[in-house]
C-alpha positions as CSV (number, residue, x, y, z in Angstrom):
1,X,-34.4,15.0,-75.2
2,X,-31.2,13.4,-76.6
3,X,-31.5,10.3,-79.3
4,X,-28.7,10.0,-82.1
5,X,-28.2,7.5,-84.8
6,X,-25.0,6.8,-86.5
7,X,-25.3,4.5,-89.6
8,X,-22.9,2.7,-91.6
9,X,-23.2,1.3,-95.2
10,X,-25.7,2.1,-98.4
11,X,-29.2,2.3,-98.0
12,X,-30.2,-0.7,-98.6
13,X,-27.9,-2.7,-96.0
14,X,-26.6,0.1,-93.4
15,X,-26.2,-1.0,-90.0
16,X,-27.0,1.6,-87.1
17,X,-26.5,2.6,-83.3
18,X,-28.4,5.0,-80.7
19,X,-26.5,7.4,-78.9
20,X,-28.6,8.2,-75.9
21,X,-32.3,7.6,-74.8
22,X,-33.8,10.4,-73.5
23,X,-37.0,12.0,-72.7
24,X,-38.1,16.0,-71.9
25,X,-40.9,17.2,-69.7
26,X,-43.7,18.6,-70.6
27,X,-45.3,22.4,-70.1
28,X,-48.0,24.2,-70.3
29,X,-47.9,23.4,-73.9
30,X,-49.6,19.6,-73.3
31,X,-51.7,20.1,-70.2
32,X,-52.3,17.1,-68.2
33,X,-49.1,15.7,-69.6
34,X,-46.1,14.5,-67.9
35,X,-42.9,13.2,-70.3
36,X,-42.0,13.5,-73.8
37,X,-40.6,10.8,-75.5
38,X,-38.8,10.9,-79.2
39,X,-41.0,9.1,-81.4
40,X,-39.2,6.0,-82.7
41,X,-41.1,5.2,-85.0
42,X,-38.4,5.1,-87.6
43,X,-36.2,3.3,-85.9
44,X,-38.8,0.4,-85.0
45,X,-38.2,0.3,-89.0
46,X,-34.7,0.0,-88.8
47,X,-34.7,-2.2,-85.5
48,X,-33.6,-5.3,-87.6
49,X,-30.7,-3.1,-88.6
50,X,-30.2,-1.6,-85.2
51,X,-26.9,-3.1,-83.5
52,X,-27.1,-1.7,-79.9
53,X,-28.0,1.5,-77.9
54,X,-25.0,3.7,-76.2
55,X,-25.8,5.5,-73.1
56,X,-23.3,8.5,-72.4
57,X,-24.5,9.3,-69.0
58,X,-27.9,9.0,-66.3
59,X,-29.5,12.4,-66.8
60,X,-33.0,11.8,-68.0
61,X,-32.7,13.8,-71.5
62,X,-30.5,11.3,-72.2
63,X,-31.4,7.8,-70.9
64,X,-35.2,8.5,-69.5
65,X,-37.2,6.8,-72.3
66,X,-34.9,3.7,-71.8
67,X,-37.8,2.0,-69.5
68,X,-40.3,2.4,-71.3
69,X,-39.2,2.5,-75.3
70,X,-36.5,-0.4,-74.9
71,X,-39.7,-3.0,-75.2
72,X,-40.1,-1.9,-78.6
73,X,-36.7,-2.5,-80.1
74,X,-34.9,-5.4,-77.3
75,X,-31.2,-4.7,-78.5
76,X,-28.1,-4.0,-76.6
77,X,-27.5,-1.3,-74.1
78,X,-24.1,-0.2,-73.0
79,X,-23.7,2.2,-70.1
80,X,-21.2,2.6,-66.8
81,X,-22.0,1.3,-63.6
82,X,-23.6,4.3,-62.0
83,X,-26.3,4.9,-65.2
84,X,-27.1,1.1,-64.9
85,X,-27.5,1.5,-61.2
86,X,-29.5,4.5,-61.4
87,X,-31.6,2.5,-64.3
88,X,-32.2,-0.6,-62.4
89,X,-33.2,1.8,-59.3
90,X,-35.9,3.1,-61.1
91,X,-36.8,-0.4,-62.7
92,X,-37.8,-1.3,-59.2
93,X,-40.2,1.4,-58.6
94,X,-42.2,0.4,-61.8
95,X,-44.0,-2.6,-61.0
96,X,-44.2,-4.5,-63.6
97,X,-41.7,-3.0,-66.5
98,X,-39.6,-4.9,-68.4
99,X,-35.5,-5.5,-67.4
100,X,-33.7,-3.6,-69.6
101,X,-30.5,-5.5,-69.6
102,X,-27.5,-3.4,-69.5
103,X,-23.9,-4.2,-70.4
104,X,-21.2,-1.8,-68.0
105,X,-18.6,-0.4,-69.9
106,X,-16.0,1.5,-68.1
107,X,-14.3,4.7,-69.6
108,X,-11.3,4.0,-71.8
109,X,-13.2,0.7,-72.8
110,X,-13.9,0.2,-76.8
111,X,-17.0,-2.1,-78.1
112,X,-16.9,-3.5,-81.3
113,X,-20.0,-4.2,-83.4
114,X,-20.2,-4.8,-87.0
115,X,-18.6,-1.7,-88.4
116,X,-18.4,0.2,-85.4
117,X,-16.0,0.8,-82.6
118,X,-17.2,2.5,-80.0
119,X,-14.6,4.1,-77.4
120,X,-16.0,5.4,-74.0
121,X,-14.4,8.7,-72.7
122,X,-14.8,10.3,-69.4
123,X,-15.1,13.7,-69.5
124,X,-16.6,15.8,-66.3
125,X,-20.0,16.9,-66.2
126,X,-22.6,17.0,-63.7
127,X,-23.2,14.0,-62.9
128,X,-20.8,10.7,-61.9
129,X,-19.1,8.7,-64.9
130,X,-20.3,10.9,-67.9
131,X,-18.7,10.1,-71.1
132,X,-18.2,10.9,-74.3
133,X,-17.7,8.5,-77.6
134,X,-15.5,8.0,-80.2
135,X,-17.0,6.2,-82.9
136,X,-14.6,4.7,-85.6
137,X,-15.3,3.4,-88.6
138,X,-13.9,2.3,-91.9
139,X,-15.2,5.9,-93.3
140,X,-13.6,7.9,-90.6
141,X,-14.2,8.9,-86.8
142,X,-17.2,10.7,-85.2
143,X,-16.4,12.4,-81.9
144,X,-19.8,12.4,-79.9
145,X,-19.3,15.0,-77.1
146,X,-22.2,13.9,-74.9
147,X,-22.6,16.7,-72.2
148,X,-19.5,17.9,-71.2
149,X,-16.9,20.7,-69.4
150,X,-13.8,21.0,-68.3
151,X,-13.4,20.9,-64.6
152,X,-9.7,19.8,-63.0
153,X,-11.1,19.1,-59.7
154,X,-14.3,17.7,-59.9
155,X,-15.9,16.4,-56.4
156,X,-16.7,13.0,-57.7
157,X,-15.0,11.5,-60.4
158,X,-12.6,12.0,-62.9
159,X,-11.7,15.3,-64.8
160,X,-11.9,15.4,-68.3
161,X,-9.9,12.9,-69.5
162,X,-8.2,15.5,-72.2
163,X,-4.6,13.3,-72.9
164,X,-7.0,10.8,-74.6
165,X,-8.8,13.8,-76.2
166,X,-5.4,15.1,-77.9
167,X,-4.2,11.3,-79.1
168,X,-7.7,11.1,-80.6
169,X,-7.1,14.4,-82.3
170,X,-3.9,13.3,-83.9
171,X,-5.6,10.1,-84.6
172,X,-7.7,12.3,-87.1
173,X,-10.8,13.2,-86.2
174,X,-13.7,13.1,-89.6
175,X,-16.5,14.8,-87.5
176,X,-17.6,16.6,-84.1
177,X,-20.7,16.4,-82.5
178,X,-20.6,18.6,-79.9
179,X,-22.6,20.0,-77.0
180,X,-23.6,23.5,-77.2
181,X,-25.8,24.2,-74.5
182,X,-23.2,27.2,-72.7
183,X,-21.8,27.8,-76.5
184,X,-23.1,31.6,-76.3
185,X,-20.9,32.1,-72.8
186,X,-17.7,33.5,-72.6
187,X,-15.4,32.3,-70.7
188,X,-14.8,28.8,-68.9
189,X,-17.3,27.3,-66.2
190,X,-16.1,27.6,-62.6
191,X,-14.9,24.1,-60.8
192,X,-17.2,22.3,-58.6
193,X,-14.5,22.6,-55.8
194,X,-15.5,26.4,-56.1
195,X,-18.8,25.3,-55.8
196,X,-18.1,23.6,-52.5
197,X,-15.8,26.0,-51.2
198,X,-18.8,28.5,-51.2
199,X,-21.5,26.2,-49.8
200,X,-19.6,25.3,-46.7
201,X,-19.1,29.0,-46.0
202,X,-23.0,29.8,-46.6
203,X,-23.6,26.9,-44.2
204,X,-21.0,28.1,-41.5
205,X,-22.9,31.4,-41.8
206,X,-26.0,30.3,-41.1
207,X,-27.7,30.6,-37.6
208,X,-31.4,28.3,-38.3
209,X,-31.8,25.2,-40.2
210,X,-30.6,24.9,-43.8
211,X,-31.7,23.4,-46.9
212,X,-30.3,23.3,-49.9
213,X,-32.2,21.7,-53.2
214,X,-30.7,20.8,-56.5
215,X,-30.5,18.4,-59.3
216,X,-30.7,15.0,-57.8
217,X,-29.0,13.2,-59.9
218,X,-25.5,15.7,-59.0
219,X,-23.5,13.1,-56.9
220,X,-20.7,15.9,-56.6
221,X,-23.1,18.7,-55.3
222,X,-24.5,16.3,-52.7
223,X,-21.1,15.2,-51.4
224,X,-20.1,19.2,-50.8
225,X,-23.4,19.6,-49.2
226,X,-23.3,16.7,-46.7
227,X,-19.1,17.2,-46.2
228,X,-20.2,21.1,-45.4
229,X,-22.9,20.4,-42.9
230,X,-20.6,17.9,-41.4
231,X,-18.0,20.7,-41.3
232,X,-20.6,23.4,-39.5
233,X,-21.9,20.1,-37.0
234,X,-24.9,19.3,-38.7
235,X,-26.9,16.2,-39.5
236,X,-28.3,15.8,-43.3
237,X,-31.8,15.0,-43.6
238,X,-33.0,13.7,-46.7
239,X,-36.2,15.0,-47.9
240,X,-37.6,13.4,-51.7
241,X,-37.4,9.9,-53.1
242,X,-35.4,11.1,-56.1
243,X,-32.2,12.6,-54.0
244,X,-32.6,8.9,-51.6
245,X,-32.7,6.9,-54.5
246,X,-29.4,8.6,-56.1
247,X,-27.6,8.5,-52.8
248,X,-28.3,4.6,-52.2
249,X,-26.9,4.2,-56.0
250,X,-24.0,6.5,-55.0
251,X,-23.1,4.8,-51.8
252,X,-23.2,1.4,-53.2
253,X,-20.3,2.4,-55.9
254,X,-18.4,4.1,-53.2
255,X,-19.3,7.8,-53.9
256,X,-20.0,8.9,-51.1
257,X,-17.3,7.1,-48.4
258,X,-16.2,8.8,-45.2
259,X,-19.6,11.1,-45.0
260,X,-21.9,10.5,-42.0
261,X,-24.8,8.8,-42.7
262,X,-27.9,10.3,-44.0
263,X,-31.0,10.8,-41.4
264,X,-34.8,10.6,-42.8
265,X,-36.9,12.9,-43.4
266,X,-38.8,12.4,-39.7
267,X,-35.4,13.5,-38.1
268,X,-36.2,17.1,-39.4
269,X,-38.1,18.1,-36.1
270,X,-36.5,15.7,-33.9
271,X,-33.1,17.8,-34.3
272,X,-32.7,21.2,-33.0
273,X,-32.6,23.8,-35.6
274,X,-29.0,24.6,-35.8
275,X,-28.0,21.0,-36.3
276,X,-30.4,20.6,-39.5
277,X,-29.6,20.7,-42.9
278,X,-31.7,19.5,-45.3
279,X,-31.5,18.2,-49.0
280,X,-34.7,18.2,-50.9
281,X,-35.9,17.9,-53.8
282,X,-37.6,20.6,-56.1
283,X,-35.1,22.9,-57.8
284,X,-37.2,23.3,-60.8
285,X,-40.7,24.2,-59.3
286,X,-42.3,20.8,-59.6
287,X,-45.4,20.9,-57.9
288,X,-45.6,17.7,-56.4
289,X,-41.9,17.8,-55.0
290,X,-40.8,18.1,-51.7
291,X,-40.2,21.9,-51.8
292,X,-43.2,23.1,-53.9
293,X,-44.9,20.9,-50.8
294,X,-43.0,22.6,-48.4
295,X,-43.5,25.6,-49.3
296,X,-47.4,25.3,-49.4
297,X,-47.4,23.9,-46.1
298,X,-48.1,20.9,-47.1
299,X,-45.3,18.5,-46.3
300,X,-46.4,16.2,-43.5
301,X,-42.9,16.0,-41.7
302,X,-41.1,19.1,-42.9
303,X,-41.6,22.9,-42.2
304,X,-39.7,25.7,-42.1
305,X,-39.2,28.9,-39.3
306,X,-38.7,32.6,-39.8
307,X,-34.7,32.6,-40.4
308,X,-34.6,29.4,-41.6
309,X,-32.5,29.6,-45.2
310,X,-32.8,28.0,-48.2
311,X,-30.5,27.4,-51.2
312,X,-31.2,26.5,-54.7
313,X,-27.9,25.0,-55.9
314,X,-29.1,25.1,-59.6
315,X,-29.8,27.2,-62.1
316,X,-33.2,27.6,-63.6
317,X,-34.1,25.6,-66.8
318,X,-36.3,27.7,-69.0
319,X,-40.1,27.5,-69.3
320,X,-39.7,26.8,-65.0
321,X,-38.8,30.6,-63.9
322,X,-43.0,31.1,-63.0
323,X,-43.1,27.8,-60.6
324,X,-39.7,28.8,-58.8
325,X,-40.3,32.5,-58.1
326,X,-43.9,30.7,-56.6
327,X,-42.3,29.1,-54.3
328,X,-39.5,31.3,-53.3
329,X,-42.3,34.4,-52.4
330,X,-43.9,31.6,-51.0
331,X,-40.8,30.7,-48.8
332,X,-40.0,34.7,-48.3
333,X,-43.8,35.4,-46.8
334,X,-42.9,33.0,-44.1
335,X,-39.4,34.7,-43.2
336,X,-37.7,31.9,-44.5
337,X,-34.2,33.5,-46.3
338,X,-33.4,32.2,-50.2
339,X,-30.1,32.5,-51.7
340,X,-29.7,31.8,-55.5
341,X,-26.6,31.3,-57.8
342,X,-27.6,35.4,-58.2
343,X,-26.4,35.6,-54.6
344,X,-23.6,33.4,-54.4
345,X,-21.5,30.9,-56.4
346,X,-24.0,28.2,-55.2
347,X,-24.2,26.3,-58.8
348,X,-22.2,25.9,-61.9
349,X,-22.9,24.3,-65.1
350,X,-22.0,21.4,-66.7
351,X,-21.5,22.2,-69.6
352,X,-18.8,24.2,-71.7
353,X,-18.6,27.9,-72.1
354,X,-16.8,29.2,-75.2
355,X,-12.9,29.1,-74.0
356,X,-13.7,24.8,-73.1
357,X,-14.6,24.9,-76.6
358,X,-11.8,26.2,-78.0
359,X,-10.0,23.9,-76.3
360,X,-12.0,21.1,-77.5
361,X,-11.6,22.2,-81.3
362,X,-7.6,22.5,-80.8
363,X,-7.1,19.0,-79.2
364,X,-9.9,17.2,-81.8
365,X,-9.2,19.4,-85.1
366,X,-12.1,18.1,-86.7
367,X,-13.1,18.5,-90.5
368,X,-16.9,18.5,-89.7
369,X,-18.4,20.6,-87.1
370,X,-22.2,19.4,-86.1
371,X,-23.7,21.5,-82.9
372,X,-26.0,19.9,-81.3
373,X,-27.5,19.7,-77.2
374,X,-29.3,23.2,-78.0
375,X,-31.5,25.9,-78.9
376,X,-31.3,27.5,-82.2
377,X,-29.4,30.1,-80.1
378,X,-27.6,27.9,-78.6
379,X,-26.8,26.6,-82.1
380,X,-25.9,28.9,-84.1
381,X,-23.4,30.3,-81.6
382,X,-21.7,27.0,-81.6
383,X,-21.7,26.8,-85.2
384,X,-20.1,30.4,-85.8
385,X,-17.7,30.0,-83.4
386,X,-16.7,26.7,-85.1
387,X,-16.0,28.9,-88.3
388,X,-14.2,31.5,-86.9
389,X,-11.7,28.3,-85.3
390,X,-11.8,27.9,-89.0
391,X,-13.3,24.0,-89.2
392,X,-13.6,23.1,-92.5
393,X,-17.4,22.3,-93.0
394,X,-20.3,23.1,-90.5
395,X,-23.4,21.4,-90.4
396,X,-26.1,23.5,-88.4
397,X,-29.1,21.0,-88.9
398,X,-32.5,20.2,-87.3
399,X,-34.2,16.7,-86.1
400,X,-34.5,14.2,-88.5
401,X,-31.6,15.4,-90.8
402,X,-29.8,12.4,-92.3
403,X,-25.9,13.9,-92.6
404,X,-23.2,12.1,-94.9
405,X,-20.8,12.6,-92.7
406,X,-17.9,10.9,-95.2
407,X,-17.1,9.6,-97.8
408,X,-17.1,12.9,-99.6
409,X,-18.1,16.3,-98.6
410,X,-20.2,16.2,-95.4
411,X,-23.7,17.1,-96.2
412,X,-27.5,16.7,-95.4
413,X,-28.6,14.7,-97.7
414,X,-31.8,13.2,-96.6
415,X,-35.1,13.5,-93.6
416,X,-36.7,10.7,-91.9
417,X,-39.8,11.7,-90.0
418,X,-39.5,12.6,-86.3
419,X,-41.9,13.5,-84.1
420,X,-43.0,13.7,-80.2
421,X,-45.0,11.4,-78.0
422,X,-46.6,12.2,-74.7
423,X,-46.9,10.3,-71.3
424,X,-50.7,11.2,-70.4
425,X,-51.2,9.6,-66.8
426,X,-51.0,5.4,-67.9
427,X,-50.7,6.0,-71.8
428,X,-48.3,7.1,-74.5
429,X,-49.2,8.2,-77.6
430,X,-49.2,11.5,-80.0
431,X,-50.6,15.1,-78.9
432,X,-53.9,14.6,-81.0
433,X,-54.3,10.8,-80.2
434,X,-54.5,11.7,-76.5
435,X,-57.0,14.3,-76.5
436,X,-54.0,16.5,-75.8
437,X,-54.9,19.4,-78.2
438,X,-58.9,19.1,-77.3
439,X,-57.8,19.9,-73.3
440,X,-55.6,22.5,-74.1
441,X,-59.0,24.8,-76.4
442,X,-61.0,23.7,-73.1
443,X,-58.4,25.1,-70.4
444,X,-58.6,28.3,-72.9
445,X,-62.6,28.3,-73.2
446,X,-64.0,25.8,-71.4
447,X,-67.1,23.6,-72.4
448,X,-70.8,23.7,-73.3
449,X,-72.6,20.2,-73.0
450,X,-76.1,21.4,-74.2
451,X,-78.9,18.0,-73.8
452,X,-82.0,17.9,-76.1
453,X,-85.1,15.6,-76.0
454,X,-87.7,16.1,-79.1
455,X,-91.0,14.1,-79.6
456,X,-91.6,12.7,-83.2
457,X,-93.3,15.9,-84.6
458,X,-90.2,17.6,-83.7
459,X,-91.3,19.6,-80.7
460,X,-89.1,19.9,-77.6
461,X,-90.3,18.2,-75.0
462,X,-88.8,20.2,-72.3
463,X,-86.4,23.2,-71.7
464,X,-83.1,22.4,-72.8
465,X,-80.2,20.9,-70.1
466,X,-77.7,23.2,-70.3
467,X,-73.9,22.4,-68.2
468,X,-71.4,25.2,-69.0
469,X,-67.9,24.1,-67.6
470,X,-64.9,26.5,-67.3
471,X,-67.5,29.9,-68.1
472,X,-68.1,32.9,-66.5
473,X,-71.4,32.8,-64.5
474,X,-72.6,36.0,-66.1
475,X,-72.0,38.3,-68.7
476,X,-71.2,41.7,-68.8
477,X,-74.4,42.8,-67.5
478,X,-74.5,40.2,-64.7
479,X,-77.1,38.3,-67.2
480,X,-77.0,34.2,-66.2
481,X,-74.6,32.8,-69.0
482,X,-76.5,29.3,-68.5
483,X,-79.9,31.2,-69.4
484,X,-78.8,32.6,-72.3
485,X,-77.2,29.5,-73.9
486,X,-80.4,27.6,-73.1
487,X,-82.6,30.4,-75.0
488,X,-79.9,30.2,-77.8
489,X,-80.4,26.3,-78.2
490,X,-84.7,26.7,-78.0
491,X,-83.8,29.5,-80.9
492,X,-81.9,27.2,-83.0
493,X,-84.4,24.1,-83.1
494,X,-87.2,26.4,-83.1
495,X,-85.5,27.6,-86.5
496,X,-85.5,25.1,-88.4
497,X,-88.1,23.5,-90.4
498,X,-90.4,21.0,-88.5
499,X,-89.7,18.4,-91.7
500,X,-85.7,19.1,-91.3
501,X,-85.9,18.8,-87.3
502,X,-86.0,15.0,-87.4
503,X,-82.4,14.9,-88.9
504,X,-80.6,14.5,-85.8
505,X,-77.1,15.9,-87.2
506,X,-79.0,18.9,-88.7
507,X,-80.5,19.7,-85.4
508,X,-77.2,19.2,-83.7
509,X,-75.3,21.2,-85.9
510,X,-77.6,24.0,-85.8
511,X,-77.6,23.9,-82.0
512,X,-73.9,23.6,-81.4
513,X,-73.0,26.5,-83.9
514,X,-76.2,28.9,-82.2
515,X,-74.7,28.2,-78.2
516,X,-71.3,28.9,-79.4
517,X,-72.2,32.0,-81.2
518,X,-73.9,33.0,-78.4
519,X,-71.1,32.4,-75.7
520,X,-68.8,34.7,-78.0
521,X,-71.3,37.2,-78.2
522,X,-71.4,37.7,-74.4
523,X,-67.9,36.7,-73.6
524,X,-65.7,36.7,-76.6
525,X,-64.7,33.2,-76.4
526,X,-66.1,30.6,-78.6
527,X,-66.2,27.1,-76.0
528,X,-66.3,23.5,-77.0
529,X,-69.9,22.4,-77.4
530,X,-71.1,18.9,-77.5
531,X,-74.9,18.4,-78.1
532,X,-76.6,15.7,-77.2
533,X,-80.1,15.2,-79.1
534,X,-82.7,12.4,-78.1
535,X,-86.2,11.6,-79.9
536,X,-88.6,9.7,-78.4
């Protein structure tokens, strides 16, 4: 979840740009929760100050919150032609959103505003037209990495465009902020030709149908796909809305020219089985994607055979491993083959291993090292391995730190608050404003809604209305856990005074604290309770 500032000038009258707009997904940790968006609520306090908004490339930690954070701030965007494509694609399945104007920049293009000069620089990644910006100023020049590797024969696109790199380098370089995501690797990534070199052999190979699922948003990957199946004499069927919606933004930019065209998802079962290959989407375990459905069998047009294979081109992000390994026993009951990046060189990443960094640190020669795009792991290799290269300063920092990155000796020398907000079906908003931190103690212990009606002498009317949702039935001894919580609210108000009983919160307290007590007794758990109390 990728948002940078860069400010120029005092305190009191500094102007300041976004690098990136991104958002993360949420896990287990917000139940019920979608996306995570940064929290701007700092820069809505800056937004007078705020000159424009620079997109490096269309993977969603990077440009995701766009849609729906751009409302709050209306300045300018700058992004290439395929990330405004794949932004106004998405626009038009949300009914309603505001147009987030964009202005395309192309790489080797430089936008000046205010202080700033922002130069756009391909480098190769994962994804079409990913760049990476060098910001000048009167104070100096900040290299922004943006995701990045080097790759001489990318399938789409341009490598990385590393003669610019080295005149930049010589142009002096004040500071590096630099991806670190493979910064604990060894080594340099493979190409994505290798990539494709492999997948049309696994395709020759294979005797039933074929799928493959991956990142949908890797143009590249999809174009070795579709050119192997076309290789091996089979038709691509596309199954998921994200993949179809990146492909129409492909074609229409001329990515994909000279492939056959792509069949829908209905064609699956029309075609016999060794003329099928299918892209879907999925990679990470997502339930409600086309291959969690599928393998479920619960996809209304596509089903797989015993022999059939499938082929995650991607490699697992963490916090997903439990979703994928459901789905691939899922796929391996049925007889259907998997084959992972463990199996075969089926995925790469895009992003640079140790040797690419090297590299990068020789061409730039940058007197401020700041890792970011990481864990702390991720990190803290970076930033040791920017010492040994023997970079004068490194700056390992966390979100929110303001950095002086000149004049003077770069430094942290300020916070400003940060923070995460959370897509919750049709609302945004903090953890605890959206209930968020109530579901997650009531998905660990469940809930006790306890009903109470008392005449005016404080007498209970009737046996208490017990509902007990997300607890055990019984106890240990096969007891009914309803029957004991009701006995343990009669207990309570029969405990306390007849004068005290017509304090309703006194009544309730005691009622809520005696059913809860009682619920850890028997279960060891301690549930939300919620008493309702009525006097008549």
């Amino acid at each position: 979840m990728n948002l940078s500032l860069y400010g120029y000038g005092p305190a009191d009258d500094r102007t300041w740009i976004a690098v990136d707009f991104g958002i993360a997904f949420a896990g287990d940790e917000a139940p019920g929760a979608e996306v995570i968006f940064p929290d701007i609520g700092y820069l809505e306090e800056e937004r007078t100050n705020l000159a424009a908004i620079f997109i490096t490339h269309a993977h969603e930690d990077h440009y995701g919150a766009l849609i729906e954070l751009w409302p709050q701030l209306r300045v300018p965007v700058y992004a290439t032609a395929f990330t405004a494509g794949l932004l106004n694609a998405k626009l038009a399945s949300e009914p309603g959103a505001d147009v987030v104007p964009v202005t395309v920049v192309r790489p080797g293009q430089r936008i000046k505003l205010g202080p700033f000069d922002v130069e756009y620089i391909n480098v190769a990644h994962s994804i079409p037209e990913a760049n990476a910006l060098a910001i000048r100023t009167p104070a100096g020049l900040a290299l922004h990495s943006g995701d990045w590797k080097l790759d001489d024969t990318p399938v789409v696109g341009l490598p990385t465009d590393v003669e610019r790199l080295k005149v930049i380098g010589e142009e002096g370089v004040t500071a590096l902020i630099c991806d670190s995501t493979n910064a604990y690797r060894e080594g340099r990534s493979p190409s994505e030709q290798e990539v494709a070199r492999e997948i049309e052999q696994v395709v020759a190979a294979a005797k039933g149908r074929v799928a493959f699922t991956t990142f949908s948003s890797n143009v590249g990957r999809l174009r070795s796909v579709a050119l192997a199946a076309a290789a091996a004499g089979r038709e691509v069927v596309v199954v998921g809305r994200a993949i179809r919606r990146v492909l129409d933004v492909a074609a229409e930019q001329g990515m994909l020219d000279g492939l056959p065209p792509f069949r829908e998802e209905e064609a699956f079962h029309e075609l016999p089985r060794k003329r099928v290959l299918a892209l879907l989407t999925g990679s990470q375990g997502e339930a409600r994607a086309a291959l969690a459905r599928i393998a479920a069998n619960e996809h209304r047009n596509v089903s797989f055979d015993a022999g059939d294979l499938v082929v995650f081109s991607s490699r697992t992000i963490p916090g997903n491993e439990v979703a994928i390994n459901t789905i691939i026993n899922a796929l391996v009951s049925q007889g259907v083959r998997v084959q992972t990046d463990r199996d075969r060189l089926v995925h790469v990443s895009g992003h640079p291993r140790r040797e690419e960094l090297r590299h990068f640190y020789d061409w730039l020669k940058p007197d401020v090292a700041v890792p970011v795009h990481g864990e702390a792991l991720h990190l803290a290799a970076h930033a040791e391995l920017a010492r040994d290269l023997g970079v004068p300063t490194v700056l390992q920092i966390e979100n929110g730190a303001v950095v002086r990155l000149a004049p003077g000796r770069a430094a942290v020398i300020d916070d400003v608050p940060t923070g995460r907000l959370y897509r919750d079906g049709r609302l945004i908003g903090a953890m605890e404003d959206l209930g968020i931190v109530e579901r997650r103690r009531l998905a660990f212990a469940g809930q006790i809604s306890v009903s109470l009606v008392l005449d005016r002498r404080g007498n209970l009317i009737d046996e208490p209305d017990v509902v007990a949702v997300g607890l055990p039935e019984s106890d240990a001894f096969g007891r009914p856990m309803v029957e004991a919580l009701i006995n343990a609210a009669e207990g309570a108000i029969e405990s306390i005074p007849r004068s005290r009983r017509k304090h309703a919160e006194i009544a309730r307290e005691a009622v809520r604290r005696a059913v809860r007590a009682e619920a850890n007794a028997l279960w060891g758990k301690k549930p939300n309770c919620t008493v309702f109390l009525t006097v008549v």
